[in-house]
C-alpha positions as CSV (number, residue, x, y, z in Angstrom):
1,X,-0.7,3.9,23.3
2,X,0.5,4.6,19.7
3,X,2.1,1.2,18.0
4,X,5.4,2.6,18.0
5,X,5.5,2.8,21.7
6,X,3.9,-1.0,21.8
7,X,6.6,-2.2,19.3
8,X,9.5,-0.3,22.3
9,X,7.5,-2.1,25.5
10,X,7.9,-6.3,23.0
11,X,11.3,-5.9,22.4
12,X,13.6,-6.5,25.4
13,X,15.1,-9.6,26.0
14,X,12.8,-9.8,29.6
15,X,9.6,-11.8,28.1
16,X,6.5,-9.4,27.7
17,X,3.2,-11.2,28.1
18,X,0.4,-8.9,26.6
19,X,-3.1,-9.1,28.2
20,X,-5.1,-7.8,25.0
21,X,-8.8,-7.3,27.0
22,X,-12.3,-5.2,27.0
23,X,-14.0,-3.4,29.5
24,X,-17.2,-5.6,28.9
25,X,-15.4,-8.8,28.7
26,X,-16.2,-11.1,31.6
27,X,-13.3,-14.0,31.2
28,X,-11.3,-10.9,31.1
29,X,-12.2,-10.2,34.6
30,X,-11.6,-13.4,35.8
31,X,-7.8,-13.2,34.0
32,X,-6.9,-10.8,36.4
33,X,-5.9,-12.4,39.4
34,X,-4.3,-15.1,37.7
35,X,-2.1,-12.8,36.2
36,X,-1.3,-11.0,39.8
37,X,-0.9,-14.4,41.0
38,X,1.5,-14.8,37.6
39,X,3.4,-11.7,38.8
40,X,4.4,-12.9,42.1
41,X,5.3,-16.4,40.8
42,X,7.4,-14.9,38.2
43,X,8.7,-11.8,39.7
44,X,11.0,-9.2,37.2
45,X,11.6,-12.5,35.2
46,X,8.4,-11.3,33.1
47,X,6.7,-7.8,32.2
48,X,2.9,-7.8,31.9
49,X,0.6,-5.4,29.8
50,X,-2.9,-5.0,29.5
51,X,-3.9,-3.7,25.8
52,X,-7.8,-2.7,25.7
53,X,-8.4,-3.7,22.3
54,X,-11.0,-1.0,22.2
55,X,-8.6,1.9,23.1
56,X,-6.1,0.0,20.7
57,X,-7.7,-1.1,17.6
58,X,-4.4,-0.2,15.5
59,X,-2.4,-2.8,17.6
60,X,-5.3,-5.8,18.0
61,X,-5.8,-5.3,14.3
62,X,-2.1,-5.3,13.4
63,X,-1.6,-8.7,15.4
64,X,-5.4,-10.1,14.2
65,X,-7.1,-10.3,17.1
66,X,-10.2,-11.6,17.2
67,X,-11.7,-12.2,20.3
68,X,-10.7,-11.7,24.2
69,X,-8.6,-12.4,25.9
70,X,-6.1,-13.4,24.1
71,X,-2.4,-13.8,25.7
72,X,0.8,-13.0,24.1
73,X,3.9,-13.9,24.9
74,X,6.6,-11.8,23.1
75,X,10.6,-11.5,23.7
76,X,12.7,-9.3,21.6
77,X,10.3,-8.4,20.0
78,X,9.0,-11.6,18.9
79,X,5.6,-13.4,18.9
80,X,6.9,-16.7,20.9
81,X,2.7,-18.0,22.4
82,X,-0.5,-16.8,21.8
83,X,-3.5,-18.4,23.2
84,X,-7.0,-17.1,23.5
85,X,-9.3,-17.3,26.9
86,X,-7.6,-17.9,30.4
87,X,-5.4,-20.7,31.6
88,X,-3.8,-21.3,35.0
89,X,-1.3,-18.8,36.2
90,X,1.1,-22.3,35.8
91,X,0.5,-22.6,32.2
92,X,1.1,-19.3,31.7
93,X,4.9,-19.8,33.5
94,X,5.3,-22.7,31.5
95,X,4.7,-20.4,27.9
96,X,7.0,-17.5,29.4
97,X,9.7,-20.2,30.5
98,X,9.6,-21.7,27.0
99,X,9.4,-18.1,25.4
């Protein structure tokens, strides 16, 4: 996914939360279902994308990431919450609500 089309999916006024994960990462795995549990709770009130940082080093460079996961919350096209490793599909709700 070239930047360009990253910087299109960050800037709607719906908040974006951006998964940035690796194949090989083992927290990563266990993000997952919180973030399908995240989904249901939140509905269309929030978009969610996964960004391998692998596949992506442009992007993960361009917004310094340095380990995984680490969870971005953006709305028009603005960095709102970042936190690295997982949390509770609540505290998650709570950064998007406050986005």
């Amino acid at each position: 996914m070239p930047s360009t089309k990253f910087s299109e999916l960050i800037k709607g006024d719906v908040p974006v939360l951006v998964d940035f994960t690796a194949e090989w990462c083992g927290p990563c795995k266990m993000l997952k279902p919180v973030l399908e549990d995240l989904k249901k709770q939140m509905g269309d009130k929030v978009r969610i994308i996964k960004i391998d940082v692998d596949q992506n080093p442009q992007i993960s460079s361009a917004y310094h990431i340095q380990g995984v996961p680490t969870v971005m919350v953006f709305k028009n096209g603005q960095m709102k919450w970042r936190q690295s490793g997982v949390m509770s599909a609540g505290d998650y709700v709570r950064a998007i609500e406050s986005a």
